[in-house]
VMD Tcl script that draws the C-alpha trace (Angstrom):
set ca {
  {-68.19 223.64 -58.24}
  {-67.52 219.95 -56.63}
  {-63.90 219.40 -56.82}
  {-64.36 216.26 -59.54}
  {-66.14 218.94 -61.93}
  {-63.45 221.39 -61.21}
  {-61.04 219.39 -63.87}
  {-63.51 219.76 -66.37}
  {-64.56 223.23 -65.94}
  {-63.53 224.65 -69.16}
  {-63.96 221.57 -71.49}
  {-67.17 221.69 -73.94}
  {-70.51 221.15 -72.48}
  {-69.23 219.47 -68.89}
  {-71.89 220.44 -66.25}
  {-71.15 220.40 -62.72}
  {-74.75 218.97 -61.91}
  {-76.00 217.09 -65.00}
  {-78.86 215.60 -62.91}
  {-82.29 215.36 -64.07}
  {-83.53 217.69 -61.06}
  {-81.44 220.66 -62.18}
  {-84.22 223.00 -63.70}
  {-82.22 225.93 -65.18}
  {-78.67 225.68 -66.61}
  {-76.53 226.53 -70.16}
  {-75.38 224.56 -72.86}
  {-71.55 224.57 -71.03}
  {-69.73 226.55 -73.63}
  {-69.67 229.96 -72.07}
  {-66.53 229.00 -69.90}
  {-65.55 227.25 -72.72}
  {-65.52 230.00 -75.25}
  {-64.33 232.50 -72.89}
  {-61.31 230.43 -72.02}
  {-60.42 229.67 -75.90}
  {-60.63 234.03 -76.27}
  {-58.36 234.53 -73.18}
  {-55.92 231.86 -74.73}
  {-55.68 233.78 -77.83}
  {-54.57 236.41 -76.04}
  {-51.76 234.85 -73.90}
  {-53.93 235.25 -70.69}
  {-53.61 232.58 -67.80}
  {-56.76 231.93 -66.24}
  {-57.48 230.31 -62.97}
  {-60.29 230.19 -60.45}
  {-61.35 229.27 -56.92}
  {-64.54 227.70 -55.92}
  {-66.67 226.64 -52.89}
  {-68.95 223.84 -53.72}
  {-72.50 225.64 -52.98}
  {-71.02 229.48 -52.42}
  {-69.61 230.07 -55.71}
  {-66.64 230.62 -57.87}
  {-64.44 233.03 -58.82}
  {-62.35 233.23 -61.84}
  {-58.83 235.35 -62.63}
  {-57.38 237.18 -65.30}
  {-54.75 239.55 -66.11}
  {-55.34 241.70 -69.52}
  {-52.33 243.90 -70.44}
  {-53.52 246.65 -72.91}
  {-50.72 248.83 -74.82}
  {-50.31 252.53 -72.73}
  {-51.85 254.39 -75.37}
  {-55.16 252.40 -76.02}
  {-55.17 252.96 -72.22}
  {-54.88 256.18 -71.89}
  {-57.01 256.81 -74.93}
  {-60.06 254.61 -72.88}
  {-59.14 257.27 -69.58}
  {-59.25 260.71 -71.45}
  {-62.30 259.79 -73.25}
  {-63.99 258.04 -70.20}
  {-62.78 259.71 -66.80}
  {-66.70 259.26 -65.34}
  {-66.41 255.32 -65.31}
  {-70.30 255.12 -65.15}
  {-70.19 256.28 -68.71}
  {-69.16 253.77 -71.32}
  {-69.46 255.11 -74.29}
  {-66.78 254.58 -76.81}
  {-65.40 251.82 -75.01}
  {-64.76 248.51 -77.04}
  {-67.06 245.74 -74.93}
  {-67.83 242.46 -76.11}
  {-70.61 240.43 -74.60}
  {-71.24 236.83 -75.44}
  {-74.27 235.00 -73.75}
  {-76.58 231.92 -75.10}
  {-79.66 232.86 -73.17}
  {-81.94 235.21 -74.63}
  {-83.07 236.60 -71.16}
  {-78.87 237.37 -70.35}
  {-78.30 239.08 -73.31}
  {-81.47 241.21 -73.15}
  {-80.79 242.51 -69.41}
  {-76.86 242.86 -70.35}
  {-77.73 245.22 -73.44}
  {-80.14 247.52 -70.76}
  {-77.34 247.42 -67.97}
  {-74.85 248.61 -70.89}
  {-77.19 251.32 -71.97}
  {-77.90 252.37 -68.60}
  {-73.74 253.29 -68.92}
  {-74.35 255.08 -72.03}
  {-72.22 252.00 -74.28}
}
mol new
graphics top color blue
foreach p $ca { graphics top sphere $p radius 0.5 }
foreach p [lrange $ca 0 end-1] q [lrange $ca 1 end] { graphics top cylinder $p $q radius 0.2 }
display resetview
C-alpha cells in the first residue's frame, strides 16, 4: 500500500489502485468492516506495509481465562477446530467457498 492510500486504508470503499488496468479487486469494505468489529471490542489496530511486498496488520484480543481455557481442554490438537467460535466474513464468492473447505479440512 502507497503511503498516500495508507491514510485511507480503513475508510469505506478507498482502493489503493483505483485504475482502470486493475483486473481483480473488492468492493473496499473488508478492512473496513473488520476495523468497525475490532473497535467494538476496544482493540487497537495498526499495520505496516511495503508498497508492492505487502502488508501486515496487528491486533491484540484479550479473551476472559476461562473461555480460554475452555477453547485449550476441548482443542489441545490445534489442527482440529471443532467447537471453536470462528467468524468469517468475505464478499467474494470464490473466498468464502475455499475458506469453508480450509475450515472443514480442521474439522470446524
Amino acid at each position: 500500500i502507497n503511503k498516500a492510500a495508507q491514510a485511507n486504508v480503513f475508510k469505506e470503499f478507498p482502493q489503493a489502485d483505483s485504475s482502470p488496468s486493475r483486473k481483480v479487486g473488492g468492493t473496499g469494505l473488508g478492512l473496513s468492516i473488520w476495523h468497525r468489529l475490532i473497535h467494538l471490542l476496544n482493540v487497537k489496530i495498526s499495520f505496516t506495509s511495503k508498497e508492492n511486498n505487502g502488508s501486515t496488520f496487528f491486533y491484540h484480543l484479550r479473551f476472559e481465562e476461562s473461555l480460554l481455557d475452555s477453547l485449550l481442554k476441548k482443542n489441545k490438537d490445534v489442527t482440529n477446530l471443532e467447537g471453536c467460535p470462528i467468524f468469517v466474513a468475505d464478499d467474494t464468492t470464490i473466498n468464502q467457498i475455499g475458506g469453508i473447505k480450509m475450515l472443514q479440512a480442521h474439522n470446524a
